[in-house]
N, CA, C and O atoms as a Tinker XYZ file with bonds, in Angstrom:
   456  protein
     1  N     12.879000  -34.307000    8.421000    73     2
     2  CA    13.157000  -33.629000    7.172000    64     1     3
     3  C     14.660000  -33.700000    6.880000    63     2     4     5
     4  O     15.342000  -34.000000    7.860000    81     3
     5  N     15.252000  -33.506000    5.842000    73     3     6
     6  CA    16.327000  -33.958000    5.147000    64     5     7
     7  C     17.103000  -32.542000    5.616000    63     6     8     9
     8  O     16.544000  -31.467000    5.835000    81     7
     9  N     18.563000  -32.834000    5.712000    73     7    10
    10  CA    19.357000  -31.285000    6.118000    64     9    11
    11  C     19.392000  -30.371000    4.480000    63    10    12    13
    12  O     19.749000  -29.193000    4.450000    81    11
    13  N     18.943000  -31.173000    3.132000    73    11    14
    14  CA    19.229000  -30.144000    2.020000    64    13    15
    15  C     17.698000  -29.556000    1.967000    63    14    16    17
    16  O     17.448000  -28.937000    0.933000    81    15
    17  N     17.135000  -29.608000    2.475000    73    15    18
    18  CA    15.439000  -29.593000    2.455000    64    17    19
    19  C     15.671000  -28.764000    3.103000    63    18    20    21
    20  O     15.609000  -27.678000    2.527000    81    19
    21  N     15.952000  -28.727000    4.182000    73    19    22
    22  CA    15.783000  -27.564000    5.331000    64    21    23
    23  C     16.627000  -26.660000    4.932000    63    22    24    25
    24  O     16.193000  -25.524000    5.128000    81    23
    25  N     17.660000  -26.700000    4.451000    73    23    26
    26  CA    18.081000  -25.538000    3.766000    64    25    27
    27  C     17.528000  -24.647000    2.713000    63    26    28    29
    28  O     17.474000  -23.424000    2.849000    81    27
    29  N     16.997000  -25.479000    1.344000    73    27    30
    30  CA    16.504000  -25.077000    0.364000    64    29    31
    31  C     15.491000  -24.525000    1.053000    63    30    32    33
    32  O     15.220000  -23.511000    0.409000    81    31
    33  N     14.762000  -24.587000    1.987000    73    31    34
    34  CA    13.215000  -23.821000    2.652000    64    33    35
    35  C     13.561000  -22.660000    2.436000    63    34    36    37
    36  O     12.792000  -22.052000    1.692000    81    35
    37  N     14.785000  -21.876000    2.949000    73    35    38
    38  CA    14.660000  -20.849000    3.347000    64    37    39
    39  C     14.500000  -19.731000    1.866000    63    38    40    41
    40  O     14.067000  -18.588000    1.722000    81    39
    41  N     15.035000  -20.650000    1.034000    73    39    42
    42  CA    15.204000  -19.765000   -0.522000    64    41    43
    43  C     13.872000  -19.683000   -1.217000    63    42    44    45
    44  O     13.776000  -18.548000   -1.685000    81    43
    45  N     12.998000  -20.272000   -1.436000    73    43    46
    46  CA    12.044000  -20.736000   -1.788000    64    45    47
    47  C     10.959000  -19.832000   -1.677000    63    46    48    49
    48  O     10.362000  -19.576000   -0.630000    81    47
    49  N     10.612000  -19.125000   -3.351000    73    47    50
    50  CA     9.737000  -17.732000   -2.814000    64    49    51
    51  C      8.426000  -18.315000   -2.400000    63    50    52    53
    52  O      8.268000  -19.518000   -2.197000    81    51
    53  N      7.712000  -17.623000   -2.311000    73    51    54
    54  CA     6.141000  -17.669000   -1.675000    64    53    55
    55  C      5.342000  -17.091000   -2.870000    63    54    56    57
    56  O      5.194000  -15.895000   -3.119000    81    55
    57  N      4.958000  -17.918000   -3.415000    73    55    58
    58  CA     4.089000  -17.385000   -5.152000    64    57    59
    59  C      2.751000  -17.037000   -4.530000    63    58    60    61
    60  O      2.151000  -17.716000   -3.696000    81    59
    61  N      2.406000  -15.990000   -5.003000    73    59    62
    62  CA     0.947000  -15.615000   -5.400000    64    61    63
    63  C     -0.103000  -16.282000   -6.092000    63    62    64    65
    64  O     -1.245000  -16.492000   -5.685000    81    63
    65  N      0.549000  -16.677000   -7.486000    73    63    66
    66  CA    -0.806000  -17.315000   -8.747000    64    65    67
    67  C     -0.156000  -18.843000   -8.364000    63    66    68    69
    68  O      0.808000  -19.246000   -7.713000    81    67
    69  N     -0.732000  -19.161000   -8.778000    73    67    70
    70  CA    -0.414000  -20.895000   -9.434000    64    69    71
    71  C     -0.644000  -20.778000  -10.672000    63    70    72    73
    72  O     -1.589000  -20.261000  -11.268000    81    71
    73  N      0.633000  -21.487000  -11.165000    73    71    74
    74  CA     1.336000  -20.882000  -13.188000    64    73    75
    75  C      1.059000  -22.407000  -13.326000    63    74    76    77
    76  O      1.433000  -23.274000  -12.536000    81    75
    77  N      0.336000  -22.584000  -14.471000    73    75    78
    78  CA     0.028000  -23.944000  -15.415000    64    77    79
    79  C      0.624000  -24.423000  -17.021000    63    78    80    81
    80  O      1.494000  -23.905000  -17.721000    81    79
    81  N      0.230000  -24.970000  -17.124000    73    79    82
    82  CA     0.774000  -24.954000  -18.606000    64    81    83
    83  C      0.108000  -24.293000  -19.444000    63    82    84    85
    84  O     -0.977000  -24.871000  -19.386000    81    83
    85  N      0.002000  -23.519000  -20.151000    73    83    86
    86  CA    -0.398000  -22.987000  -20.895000    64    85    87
    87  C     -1.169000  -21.432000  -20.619000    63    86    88    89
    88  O     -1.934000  -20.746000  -21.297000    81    87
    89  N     -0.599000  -21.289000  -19.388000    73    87    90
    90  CA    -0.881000  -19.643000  -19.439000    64    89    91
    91  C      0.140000  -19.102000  -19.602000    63    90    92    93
    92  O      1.244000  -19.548000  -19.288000    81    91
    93  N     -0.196000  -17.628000  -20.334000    73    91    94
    94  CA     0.695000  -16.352000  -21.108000    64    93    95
    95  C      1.026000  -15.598000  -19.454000    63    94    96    97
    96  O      0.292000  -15.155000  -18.571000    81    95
    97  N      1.787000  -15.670000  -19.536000    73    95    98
    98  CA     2.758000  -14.809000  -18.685000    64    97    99
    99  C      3.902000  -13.727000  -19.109000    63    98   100   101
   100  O      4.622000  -13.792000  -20.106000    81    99
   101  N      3.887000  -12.531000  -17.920000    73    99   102
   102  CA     4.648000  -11.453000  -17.873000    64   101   103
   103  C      5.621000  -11.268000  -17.128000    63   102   104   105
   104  O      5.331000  -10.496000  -16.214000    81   103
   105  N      6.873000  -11.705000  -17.096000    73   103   106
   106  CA     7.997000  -11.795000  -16.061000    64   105   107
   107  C      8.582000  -10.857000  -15.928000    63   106   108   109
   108  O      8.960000  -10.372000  -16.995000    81   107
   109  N      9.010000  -10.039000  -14.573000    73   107   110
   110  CA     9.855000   -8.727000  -14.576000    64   109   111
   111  C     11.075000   -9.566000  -14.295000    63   110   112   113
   112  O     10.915000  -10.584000  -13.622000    81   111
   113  N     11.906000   -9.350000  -14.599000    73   111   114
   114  CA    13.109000   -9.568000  -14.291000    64   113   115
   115  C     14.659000   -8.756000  -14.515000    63   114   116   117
   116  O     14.850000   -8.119000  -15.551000    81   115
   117  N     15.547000   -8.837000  -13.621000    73   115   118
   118  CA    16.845000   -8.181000  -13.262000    64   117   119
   119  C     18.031000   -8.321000  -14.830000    63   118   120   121
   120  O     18.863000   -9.227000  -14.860000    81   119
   121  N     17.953000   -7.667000  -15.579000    73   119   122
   122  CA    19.211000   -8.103000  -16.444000    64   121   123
   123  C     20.633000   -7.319000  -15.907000    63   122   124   125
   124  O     20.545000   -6.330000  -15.180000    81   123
   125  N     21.887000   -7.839000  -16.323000    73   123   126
   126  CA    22.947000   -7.084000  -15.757000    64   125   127
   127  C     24.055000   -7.051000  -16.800000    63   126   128   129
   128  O     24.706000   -8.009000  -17.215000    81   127
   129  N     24.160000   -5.574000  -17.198000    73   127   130
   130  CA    24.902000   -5.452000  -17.922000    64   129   131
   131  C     26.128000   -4.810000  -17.566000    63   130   132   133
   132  O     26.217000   -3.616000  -17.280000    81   131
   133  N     27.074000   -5.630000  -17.588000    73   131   134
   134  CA    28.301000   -4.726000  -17.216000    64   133   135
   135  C     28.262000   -4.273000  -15.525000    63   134   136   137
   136  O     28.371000   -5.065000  -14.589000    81   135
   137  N     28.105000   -3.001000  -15.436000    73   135   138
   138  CA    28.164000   -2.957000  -13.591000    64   137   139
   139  C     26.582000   -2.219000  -13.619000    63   138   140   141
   140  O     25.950000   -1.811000  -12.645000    81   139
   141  N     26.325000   -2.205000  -14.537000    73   139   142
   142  CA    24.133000   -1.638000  -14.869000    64   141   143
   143  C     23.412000   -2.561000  -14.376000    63   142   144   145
   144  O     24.028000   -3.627000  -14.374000    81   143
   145  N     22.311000   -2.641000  -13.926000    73   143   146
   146  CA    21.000000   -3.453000  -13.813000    64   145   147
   147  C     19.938000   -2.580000  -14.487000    63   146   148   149
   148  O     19.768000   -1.364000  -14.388000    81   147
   149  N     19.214000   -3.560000  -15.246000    73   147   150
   150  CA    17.861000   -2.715000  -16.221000    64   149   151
   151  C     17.080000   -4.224000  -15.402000    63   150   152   153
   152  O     17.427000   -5.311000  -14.940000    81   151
   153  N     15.863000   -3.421000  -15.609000    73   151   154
   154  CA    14.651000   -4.532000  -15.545000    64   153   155
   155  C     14.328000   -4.770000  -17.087000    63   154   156   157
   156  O     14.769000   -3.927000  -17.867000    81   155
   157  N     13.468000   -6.032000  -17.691000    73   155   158
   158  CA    13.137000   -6.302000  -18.447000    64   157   159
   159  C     11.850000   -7.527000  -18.717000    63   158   160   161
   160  O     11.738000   -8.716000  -18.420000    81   159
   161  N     11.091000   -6.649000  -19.351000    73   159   162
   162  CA     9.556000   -7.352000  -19.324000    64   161   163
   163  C      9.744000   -8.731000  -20.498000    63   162   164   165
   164  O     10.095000   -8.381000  -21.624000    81   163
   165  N      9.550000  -10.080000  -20.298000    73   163   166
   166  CA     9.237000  -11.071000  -21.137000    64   165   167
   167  C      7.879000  -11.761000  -20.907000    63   166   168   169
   168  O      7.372000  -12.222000  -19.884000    81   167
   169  N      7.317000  -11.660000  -22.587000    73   167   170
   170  CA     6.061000  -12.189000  -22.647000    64   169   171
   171  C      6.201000  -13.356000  -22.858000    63   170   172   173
   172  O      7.319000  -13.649000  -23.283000    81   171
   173  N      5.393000  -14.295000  -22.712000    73   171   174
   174  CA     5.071000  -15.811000  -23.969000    64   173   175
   175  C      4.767000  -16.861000  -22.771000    63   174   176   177
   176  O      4.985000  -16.728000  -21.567000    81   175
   177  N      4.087000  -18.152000  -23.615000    73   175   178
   178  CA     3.094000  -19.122000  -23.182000    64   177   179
   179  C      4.029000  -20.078000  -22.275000    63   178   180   181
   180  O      5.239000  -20.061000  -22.502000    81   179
   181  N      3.596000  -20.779000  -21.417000    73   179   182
   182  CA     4.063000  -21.962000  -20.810000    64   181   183
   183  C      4.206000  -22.765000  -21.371000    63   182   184   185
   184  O      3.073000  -23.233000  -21.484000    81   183
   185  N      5.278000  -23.758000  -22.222000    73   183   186
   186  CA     5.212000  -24.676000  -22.822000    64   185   187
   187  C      5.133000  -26.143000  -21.818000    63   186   188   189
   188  O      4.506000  -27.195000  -21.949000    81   187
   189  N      6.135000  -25.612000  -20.728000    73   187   190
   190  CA     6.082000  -26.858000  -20.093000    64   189   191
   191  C      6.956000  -26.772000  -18.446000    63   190   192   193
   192  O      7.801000  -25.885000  -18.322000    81   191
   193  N      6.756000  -27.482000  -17.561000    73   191   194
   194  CA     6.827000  -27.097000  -16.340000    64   193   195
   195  C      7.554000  -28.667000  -15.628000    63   194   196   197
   196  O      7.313000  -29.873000  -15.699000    81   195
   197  N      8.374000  -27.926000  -15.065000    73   195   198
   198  CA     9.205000  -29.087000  -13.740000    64   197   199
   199  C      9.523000  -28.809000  -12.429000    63   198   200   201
   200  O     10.335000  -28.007000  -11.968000    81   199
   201  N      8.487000  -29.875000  -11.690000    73   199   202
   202  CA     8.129000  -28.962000  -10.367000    64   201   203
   203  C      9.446000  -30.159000   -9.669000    63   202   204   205
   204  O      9.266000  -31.373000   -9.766000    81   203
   205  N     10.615000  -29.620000   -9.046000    73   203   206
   206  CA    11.746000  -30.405000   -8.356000    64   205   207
   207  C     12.265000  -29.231000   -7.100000    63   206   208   209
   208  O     13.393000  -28.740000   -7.152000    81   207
   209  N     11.113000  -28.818000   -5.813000    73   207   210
   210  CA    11.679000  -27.915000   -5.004000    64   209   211
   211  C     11.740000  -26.478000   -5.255000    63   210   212   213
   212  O     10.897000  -25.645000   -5.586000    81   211
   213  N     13.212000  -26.429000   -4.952000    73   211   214
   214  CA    13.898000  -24.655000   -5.592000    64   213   215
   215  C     14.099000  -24.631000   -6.938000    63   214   216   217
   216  O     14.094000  -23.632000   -7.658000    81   215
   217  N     14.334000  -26.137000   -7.355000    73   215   218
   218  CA    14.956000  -25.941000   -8.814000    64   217   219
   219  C     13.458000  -26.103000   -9.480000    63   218   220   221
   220  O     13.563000  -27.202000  -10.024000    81   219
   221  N     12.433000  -25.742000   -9.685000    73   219   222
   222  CA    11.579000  -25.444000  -10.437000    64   221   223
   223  C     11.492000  -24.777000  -11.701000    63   222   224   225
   224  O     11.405000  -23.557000  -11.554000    81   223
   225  N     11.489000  -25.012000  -12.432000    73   223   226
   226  CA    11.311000  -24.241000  -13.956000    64   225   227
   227  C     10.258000  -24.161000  -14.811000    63   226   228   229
   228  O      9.556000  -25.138000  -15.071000    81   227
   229  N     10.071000  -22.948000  -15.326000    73   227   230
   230  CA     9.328000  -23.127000  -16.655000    64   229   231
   231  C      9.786000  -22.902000  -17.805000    63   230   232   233
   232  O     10.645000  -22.032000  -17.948000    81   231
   233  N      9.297000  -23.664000  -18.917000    73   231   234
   234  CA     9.251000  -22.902000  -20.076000    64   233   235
   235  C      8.681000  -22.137000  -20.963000    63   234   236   237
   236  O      7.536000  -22.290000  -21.387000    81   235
   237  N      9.792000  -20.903000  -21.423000    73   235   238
   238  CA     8.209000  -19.780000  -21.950000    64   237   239
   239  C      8.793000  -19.983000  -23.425000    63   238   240   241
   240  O      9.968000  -20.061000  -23.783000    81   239
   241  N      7.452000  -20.053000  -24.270000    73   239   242
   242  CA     7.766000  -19.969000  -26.113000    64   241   243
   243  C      7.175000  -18.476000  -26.361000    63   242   244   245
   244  O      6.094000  -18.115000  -25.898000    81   243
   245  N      7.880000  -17.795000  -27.016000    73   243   246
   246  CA     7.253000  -16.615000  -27.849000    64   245   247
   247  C      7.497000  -16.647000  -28.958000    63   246   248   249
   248  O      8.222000  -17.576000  -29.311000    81   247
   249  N      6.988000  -15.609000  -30.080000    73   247   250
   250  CA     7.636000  -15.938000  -31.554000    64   249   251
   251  C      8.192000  -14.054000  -31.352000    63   250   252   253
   252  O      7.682000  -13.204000  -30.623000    81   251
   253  N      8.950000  -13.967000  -31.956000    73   251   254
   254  CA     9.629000  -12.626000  -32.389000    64   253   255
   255  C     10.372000  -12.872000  -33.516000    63   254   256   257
   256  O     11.332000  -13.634000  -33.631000    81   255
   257  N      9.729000  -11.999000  -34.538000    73   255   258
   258  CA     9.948000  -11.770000  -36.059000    64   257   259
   259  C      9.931000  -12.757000  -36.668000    63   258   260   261
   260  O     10.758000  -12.867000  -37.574000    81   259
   261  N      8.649000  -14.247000  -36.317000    73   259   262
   262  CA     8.420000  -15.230000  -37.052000    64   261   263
   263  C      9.199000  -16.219000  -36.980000    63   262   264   265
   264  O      9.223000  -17.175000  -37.756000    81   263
   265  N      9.972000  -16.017000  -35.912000    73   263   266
   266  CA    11.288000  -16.996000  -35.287000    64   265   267
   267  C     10.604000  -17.705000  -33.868000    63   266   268   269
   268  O     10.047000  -16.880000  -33.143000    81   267
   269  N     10.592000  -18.450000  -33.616000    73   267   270
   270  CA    10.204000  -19.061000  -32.265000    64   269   271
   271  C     11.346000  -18.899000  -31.990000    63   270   272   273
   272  O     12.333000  -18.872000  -32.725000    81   271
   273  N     11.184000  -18.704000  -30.148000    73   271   274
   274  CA    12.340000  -18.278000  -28.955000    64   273   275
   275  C     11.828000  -18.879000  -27.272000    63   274   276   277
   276  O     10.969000  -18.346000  -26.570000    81   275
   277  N     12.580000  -20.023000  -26.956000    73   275   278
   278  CA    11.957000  -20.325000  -25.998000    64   277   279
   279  C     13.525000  -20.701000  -24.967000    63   278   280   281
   280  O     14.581000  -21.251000  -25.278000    81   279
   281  N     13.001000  -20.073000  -23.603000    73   279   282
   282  CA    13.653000  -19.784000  -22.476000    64   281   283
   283  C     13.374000  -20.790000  -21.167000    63   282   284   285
   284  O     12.231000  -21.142000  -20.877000    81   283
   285  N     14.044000  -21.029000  -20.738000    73   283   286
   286  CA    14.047000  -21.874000  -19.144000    64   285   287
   287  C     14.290000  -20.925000  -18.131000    63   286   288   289
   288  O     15.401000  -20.449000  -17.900000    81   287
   289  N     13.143000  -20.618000  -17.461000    73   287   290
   290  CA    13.653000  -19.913000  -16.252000    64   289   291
   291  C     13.201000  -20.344000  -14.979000    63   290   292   293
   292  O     12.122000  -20.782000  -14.578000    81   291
   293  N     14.643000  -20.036000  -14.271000    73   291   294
   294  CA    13.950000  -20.605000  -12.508000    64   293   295
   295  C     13.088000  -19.615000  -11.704000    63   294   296   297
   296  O     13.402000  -18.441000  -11.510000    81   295
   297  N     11.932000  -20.231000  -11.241000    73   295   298
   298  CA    11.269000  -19.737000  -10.546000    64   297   299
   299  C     11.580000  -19.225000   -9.390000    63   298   300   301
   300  O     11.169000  -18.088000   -9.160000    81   299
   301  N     12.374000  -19.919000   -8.379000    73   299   302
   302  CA    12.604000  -19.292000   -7.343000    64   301   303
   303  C     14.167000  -18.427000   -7.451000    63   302   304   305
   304  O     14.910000  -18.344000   -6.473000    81   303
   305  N     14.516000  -17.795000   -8.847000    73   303   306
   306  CA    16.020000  -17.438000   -8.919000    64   305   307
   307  C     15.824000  -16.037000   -7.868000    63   306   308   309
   308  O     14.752000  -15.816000   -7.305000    81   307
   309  N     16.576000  -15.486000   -7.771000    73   307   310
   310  CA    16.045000  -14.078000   -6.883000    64   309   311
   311  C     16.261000  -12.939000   -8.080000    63   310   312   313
   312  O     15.663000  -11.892000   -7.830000    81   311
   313  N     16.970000  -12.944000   -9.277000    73   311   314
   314  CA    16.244000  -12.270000  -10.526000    64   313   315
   315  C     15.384000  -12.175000  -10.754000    63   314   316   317
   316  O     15.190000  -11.081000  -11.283000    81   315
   317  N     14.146000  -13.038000  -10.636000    73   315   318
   318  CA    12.820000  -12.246000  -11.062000    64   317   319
   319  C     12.148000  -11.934000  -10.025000    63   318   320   321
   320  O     11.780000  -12.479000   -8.985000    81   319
   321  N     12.047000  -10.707000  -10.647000    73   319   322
   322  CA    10.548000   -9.909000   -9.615000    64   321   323
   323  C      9.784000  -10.201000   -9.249000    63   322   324   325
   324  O      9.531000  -10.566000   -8.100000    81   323
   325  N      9.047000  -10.109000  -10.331000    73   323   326
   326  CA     7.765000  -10.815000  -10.129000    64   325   327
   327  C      6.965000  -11.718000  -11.871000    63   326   328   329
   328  O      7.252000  -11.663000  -13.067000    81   327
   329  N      6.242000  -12.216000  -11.306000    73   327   330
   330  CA     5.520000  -12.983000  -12.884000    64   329   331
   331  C      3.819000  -12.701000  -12.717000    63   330   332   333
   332  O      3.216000  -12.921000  -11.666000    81   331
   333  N      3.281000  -12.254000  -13.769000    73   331   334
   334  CA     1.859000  -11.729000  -14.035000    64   333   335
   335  C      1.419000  -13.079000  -15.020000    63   334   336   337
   336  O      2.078000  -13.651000  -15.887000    81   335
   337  N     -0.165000  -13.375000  -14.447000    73   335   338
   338  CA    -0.673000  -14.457000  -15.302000    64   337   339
   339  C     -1.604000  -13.958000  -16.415000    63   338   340   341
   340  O     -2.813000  -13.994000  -16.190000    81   339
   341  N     -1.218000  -13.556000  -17.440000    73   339   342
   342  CA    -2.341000  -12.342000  -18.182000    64   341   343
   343  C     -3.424000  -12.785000  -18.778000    63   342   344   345
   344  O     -4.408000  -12.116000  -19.092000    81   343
   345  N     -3.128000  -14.690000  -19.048000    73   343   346
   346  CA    -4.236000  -15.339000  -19.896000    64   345   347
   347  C     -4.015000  -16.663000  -19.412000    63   346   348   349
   348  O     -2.844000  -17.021000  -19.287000    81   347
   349  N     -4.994000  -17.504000  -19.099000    73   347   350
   350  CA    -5.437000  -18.852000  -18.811000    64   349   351
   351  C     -5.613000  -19.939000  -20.222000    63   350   352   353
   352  O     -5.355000  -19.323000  -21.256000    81   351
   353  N     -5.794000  -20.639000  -20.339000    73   351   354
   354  CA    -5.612000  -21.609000  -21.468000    64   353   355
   355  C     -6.239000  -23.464000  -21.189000    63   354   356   357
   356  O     -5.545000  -24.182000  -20.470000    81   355
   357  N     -7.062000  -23.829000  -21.590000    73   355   358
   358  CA    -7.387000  -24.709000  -21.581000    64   357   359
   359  C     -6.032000  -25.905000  -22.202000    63   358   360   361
   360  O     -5.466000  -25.748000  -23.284000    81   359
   361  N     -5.934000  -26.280000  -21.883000    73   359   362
   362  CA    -4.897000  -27.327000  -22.471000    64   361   363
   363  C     -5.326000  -28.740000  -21.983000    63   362   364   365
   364  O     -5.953000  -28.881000  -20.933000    81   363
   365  N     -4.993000  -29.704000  -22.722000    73   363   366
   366  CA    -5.144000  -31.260000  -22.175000    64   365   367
   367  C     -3.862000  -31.653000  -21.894000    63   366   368   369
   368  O     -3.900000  -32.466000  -20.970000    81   367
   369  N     -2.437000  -31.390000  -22.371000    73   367   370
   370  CA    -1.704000  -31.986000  -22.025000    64   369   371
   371  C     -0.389000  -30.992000  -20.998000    63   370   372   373
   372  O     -0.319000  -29.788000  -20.754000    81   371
   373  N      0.516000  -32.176000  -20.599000    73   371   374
   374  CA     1.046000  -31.658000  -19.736000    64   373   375
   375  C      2.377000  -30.551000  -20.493000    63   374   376   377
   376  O      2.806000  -29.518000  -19.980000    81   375
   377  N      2.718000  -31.030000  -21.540000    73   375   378
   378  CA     3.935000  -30.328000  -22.242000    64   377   379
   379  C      3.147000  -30.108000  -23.681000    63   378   380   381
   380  O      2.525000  -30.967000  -24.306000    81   379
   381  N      3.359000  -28.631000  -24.055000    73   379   382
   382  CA     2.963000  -28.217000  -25.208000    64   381   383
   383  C      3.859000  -28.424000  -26.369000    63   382   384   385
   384  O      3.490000  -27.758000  -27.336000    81   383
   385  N      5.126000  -29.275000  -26.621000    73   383   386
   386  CA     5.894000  -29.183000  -27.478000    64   385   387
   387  C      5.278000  -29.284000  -29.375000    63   386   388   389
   388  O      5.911000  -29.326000  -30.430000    81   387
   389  N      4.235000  -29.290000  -29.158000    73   387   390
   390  CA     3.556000  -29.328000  -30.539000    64   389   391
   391  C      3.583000  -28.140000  -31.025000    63   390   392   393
   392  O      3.756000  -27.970000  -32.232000    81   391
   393  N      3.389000  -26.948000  -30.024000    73   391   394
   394  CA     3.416000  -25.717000  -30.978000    64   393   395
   395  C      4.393000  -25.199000  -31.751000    63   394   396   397
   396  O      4.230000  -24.448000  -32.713000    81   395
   397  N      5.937000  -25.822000  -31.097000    73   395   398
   398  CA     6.847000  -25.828000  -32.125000    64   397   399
   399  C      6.565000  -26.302000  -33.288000    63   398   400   401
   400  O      7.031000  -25.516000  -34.113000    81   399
   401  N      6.071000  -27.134000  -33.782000    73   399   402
   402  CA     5.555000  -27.076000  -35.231000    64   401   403
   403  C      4.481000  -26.345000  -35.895000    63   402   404   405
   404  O      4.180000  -26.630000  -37.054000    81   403
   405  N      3.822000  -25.338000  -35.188000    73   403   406
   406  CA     3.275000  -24.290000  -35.708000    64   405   407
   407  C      3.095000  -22.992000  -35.690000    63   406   408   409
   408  O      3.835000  -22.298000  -34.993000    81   407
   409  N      2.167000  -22.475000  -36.386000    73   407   410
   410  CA     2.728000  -20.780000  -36.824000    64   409   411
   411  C      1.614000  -20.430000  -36.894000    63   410   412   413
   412  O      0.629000  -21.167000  -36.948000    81   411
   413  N      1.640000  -18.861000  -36.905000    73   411   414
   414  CA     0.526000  -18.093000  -36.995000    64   413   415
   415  C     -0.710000  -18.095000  -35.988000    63   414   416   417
   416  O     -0.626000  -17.733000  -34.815000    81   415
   417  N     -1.902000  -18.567000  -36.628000    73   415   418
   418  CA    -3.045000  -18.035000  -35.990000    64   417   419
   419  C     -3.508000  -19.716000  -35.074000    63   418   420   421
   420  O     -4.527000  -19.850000  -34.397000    81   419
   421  N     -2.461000  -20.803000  -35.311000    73   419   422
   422  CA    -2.683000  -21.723000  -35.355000    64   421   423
   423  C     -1.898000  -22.661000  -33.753000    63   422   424   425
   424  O     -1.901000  -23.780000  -33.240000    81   423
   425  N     -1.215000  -21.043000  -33.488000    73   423   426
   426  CA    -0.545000  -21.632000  -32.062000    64   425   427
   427  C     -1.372000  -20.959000  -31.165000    63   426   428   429
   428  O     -0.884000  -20.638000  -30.082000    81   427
   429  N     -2.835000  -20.615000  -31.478000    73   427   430
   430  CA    -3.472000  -20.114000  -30.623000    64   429   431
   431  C     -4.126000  -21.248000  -29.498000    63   430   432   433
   432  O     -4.596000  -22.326000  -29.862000    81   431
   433  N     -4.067000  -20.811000  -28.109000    73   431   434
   434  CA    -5.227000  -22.194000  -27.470000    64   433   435
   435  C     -6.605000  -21.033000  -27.023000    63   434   436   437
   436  O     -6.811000  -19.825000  -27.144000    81   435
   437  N     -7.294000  -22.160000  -26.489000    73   435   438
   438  CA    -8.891000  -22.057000  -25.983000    64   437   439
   439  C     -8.290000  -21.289000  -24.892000    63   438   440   441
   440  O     -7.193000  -21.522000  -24.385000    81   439
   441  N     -9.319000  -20.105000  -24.491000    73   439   442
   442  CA    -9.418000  -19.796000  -23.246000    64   441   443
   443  C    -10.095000  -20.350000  -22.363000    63   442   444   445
   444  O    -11.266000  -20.714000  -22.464000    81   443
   445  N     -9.100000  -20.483000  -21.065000    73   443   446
   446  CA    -9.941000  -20.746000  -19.750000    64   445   447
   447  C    -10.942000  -19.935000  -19.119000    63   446   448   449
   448  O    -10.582000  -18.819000  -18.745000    81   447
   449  N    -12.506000  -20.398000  -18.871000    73   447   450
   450  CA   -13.053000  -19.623000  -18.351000    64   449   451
   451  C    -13.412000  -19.939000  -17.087000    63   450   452   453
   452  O    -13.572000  -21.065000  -16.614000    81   451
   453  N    -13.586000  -18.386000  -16.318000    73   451   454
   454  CA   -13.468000  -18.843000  -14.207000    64   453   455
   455  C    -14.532000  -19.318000  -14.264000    63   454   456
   456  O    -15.049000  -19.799000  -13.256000    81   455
């Protein structure tokens, strides 16, 4: 094994769910304001995912006030708490970037059923 491998092991959380593309997720995470820490809940869909180790990321799209808002966050950062999978989603492809071109009732997907 590689000496940056064996390092990165040790950081590297231990997930619960397995997160896909297109499930709605609930992230707790650490904000820091000033010398404060607040927690803070973010909703919205998986647009798209890069599995590279520690540096793993997703992307979440939400709309707030009819504005699309989409975030990169690392999975293994030690800011987040934890992440809740609240809804499953049928999807065919690997990156959702299409829903950026839509709105309303129309960025809805199929649910996955167990």
């Amino acid at each position: 094994m590689n000496l940056i491998e064996l390092i990165e092991k040790n950081y590297i959380k231990q997930k619960n769910e397995k997160i896909d593309i297109g499930d709605s997720l609930k992230i707790k995470k650490i904000i820091q304001e000033g010398n404060k820490e607040r927690i803070q809940f973010i909703e919205g869909v998986v647009i798209a995912k890069k599995n590279s180790g520690i540096n793993t990321t997703i992307t979440i799209r939400k709309t707030i006030q009819n504005i699309g808002v989409e975030r990169i966050y690392l999975l293994n950062s030690p800011q987040i708490i934890s992440i809740e999978v609240t809804k499953r989603a049928k999807v065919r492809r690997s990156k959702l970037y299409y829903l950026r071109s839509r709105s309303g009732k129309a960025t809805r997907l199929k649910q996955k059923l167990n």
